[in-house]
C-alpha positions in Angstrom: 53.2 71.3 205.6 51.8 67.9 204.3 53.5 67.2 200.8 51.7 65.6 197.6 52.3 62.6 196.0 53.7 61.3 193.1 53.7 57.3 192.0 56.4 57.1 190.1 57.0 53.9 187.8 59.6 52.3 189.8 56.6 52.3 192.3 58.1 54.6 194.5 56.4 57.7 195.8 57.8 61.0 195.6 56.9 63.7 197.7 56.2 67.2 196.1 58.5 70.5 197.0 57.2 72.4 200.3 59.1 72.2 203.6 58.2 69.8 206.0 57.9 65.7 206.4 55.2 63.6 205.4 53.3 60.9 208.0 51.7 58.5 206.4 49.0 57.3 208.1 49.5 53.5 208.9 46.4 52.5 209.6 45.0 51.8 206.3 47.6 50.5 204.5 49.5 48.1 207.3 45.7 46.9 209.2 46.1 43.6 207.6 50.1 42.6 207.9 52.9 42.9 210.9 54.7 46.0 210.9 57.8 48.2 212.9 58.5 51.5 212.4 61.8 53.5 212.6 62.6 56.8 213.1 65.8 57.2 211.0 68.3 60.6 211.1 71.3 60.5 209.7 74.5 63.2 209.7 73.2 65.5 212.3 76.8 67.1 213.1 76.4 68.4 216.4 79.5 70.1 217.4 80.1 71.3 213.9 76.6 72.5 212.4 75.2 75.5 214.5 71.8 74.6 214.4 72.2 70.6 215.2 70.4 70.7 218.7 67.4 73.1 217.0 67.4 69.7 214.0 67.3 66.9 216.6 64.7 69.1 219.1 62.7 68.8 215.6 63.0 65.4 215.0 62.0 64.2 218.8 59.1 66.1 218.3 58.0 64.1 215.5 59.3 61.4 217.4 57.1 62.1 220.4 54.0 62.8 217.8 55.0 59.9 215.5 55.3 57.2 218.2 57.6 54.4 215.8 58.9 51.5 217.7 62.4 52.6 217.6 64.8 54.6 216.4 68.3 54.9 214.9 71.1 57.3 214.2 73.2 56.7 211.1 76.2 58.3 211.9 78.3 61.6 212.2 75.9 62.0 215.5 78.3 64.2 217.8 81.5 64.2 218.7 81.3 62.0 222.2 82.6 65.5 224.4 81.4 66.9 227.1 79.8 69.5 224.7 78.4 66.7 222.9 76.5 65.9 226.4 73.3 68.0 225.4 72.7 66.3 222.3 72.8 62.5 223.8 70.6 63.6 226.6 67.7 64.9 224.3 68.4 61.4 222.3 67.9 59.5 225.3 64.6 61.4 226.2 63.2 59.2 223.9 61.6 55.9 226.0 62.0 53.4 223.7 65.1 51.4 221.9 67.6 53.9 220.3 70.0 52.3 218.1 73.9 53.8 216.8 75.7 53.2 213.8 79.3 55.3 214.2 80.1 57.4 211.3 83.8 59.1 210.7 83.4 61.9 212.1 82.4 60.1 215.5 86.3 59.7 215.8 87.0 62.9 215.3 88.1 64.0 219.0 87.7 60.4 220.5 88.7 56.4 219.9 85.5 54.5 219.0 85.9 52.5 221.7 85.4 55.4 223.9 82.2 56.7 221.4 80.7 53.3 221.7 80.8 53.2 225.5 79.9 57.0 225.5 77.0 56.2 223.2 75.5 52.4 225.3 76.2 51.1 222.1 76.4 47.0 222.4 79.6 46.6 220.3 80.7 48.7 217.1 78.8 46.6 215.2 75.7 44.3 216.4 72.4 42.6 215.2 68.7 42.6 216.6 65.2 41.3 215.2 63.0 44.4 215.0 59.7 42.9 214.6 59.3 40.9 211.2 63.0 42.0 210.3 66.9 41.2 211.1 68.5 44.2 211.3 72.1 44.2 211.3 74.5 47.0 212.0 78.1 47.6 210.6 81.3 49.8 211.3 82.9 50.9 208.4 85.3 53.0 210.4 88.7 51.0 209.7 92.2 51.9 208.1 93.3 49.3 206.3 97.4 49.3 206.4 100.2 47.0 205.5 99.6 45.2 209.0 95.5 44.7 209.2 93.4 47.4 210.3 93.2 50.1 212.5 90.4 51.7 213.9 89.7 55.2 213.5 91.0 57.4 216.6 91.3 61.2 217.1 91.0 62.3 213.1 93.4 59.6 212.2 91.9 58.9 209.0 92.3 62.0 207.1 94.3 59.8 204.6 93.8 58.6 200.7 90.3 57.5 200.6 91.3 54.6 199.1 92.9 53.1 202.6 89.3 54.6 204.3 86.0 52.7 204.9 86.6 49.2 205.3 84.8 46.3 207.5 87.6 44.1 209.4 88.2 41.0 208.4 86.8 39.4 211.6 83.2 41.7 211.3 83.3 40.2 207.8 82.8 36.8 209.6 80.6 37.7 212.0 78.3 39.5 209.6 78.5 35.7 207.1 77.4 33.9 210.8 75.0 36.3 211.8 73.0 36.5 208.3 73.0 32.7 208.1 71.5 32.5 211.8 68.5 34.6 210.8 65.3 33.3 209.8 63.9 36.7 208.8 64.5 39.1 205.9 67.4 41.2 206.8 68.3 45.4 206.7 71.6 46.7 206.7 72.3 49.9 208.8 76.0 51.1 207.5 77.3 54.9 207.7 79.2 55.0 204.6 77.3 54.1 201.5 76.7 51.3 199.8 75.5 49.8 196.5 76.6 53.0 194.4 79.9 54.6 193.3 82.3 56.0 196.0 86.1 57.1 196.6 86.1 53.8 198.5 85.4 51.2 196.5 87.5 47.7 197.4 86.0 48.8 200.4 82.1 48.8 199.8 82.7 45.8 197.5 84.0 43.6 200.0 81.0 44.0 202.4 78.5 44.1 199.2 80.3 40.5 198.5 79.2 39.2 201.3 75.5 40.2 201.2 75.1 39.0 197.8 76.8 35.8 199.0 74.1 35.2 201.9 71.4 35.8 199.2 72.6 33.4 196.4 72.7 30.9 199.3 69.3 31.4 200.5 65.5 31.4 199.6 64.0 33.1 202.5 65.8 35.7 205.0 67.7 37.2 202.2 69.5 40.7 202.8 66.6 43.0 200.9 67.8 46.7 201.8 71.1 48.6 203.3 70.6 52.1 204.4 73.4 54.2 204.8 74.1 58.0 205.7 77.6 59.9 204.7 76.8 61.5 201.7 74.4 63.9 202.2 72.3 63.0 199.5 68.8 61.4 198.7 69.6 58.7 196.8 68.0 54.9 195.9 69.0 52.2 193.5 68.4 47.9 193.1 71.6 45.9 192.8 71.9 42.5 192.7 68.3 42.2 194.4 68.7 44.8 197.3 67.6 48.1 197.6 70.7 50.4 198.7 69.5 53.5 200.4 71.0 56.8 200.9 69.5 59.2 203.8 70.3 62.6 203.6 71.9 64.9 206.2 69.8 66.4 209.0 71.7 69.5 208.4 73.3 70.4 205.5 76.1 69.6 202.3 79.2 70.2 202.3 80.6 72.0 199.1 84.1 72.8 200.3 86.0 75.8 201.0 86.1 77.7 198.0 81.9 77.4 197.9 81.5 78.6 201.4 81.8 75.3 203.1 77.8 74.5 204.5 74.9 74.6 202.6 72.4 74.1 204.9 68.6 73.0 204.8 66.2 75.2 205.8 64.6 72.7 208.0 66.0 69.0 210.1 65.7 66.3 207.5 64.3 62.8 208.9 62.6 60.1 208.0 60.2 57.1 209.6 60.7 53.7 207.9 57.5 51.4 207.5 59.0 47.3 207.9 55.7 45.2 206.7 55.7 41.5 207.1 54.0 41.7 203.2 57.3 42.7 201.6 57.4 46.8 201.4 59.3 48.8 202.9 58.0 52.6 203.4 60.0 55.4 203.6 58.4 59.0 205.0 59.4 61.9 202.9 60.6 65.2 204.3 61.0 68.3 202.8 63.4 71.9 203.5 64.9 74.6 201.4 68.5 75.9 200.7 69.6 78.3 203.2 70.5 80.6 200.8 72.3 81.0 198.6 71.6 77.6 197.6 74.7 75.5 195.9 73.6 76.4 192.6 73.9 79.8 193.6 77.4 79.6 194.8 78.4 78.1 191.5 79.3 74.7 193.0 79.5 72.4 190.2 77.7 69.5 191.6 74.6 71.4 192.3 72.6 69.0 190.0 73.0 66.3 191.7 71.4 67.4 195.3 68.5 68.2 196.8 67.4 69.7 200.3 64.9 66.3 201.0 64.6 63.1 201.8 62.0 61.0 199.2 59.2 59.3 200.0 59.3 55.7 198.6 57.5 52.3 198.8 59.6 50.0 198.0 58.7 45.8 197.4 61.5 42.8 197.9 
């Protein structure tokens, strides 16, 4: 069902409780400007969550009603098996451009190389103009060791987190070329997140280094957003000028062992991104429920901090 709004005073909109995603009607508000839009899911898990081919059925059926321009993946899609077949078929249903950003748990079973040709993906990480927009997409997916990197292979990275998550030194200087080259304002796709605390700090610093480099360098065709996937959560914050984004999970959060593993949603969680030539950014909201019992049910002690939704929110650069 349709959710309520909320403006909020950091002029984002908020959708109100109730299962289900909200489409915003584009003709009023984009009539005047140049817009894209994106259908955006992130952490679906097939192979792992049962209900993963039921959550993307859902979302290519708002795909199919929605009609946006393109659409994208953020990671921790499927496993890149024969099993894993059903799930890119139904993603390749859809007749337009379908982007991939690889997540960890791509490489669970597989080498990236192997996921990225499975997947059609251009390279691990790559860069397109989506109508009045760069967008630019990055692989996080790199060990870094006493000799370089290594890429992750075959659940070789269950390791400390602080050796996880890194861009390579040579997609560090493509990503300084390619954001130079572009004459538009430029999004970030990236799995693991971005612009707020993680377990993998020198990590996320390095690549945030280098965005915030591009921008002090520039006028125009500045790096305004990154959206990421990975955590699970519904999250948004403005640092150093760029709106970091965190999608939530298609399917569920992980609480661990001792809390019973999955808490899933109720519903898929998705979203459809609104790029306008004026400057905003809209984001779709999308609603479930806890599959109960919910996390705060099962005593997990980080309850407070999530939510079964993905937030609707307008957001200005």
């Amino acid at each position: 069902s349709p959710a309520m709004l909320n403006l909020t005073n950091e002029n984002e909109l908020v959708g109100a409780p109730g299962a289900g995603c909200l489409f915003l009607s584009p003709g009023r508000s984009v009539a005047q400007t140049d817009s894209v839009c994106l259908g955006v899911i992130a952490d679906l898990h097939h192979g792992l969550e049962p209900r993963a081919m039921e959550r993307l059925e859902t979302f290519m059926r708002a795909v199919a009603e929605r009609k946006p321009d393109a659409i994208l993946q953020l990671g921790d899609f499927n496993f890149g098996t024969k099993e894993s077949e059903e799930c890119l078929d139904l993603w390749n249903s859809f007749k337009g451009p379908g982007y991939h950003v690889l997540g960890n748990h791509d490489m669970d079973f597989v080498s990236k190389d192997a996921i990225v040709q499975k997947w059609g993906m251009p390279a691990r990480y790559y860069s397109f103009d989506f109508g009045p927009y760069h967008v630019v997409v990055l692989d996080r997916n790199n060990l870094k060791t006493d000799e370089g990197y290594t890429p992750y292979s075959e659940a070789n990275f269950y390791v400390d987190a602080s050796l996880r998550g890194y861009a390579d030194d040579a997609q560090l200087a493509w990503l300084r070329d390619d954001l130079a080259k572009s004459a538009l304002p430029i999004v970030v796709f990236v799995h693991q997140g971005l612009g707020l605390p993680t377990s993998m700090p020198e990590a996320s610093s390095a690549i945030e280094a280098v965005l915030e480099e591009h921008n002090s360098n520039v006028s125009d065709s500045k790096v305004v957003a990154c959206f990421c996937g990975h955590h699970h959560i519904d999250r948004h914050t403005r640092k150093n000028g760029i709106h970091y984004l965190w999608i939530n999970s298609a399917s569920y959060y992980w609480v661990g062992a001792e809390y019973g593993r999955m808490a899933p949603y109720t519903h898929a969680l998705y979203t459809f991104i609104t790029f306008r030539s004026d400057g905003l950014m809209e984001i779709e909201a999308c609603h479930a429920d806890w599959v109960a019992p919910s996390p705060a049910d099962r005593g997990f002690p980080g309850a407070g901090e999530l939510t079964p939704f993905i937030s609707a929110r307008r957001l200005e650069h």
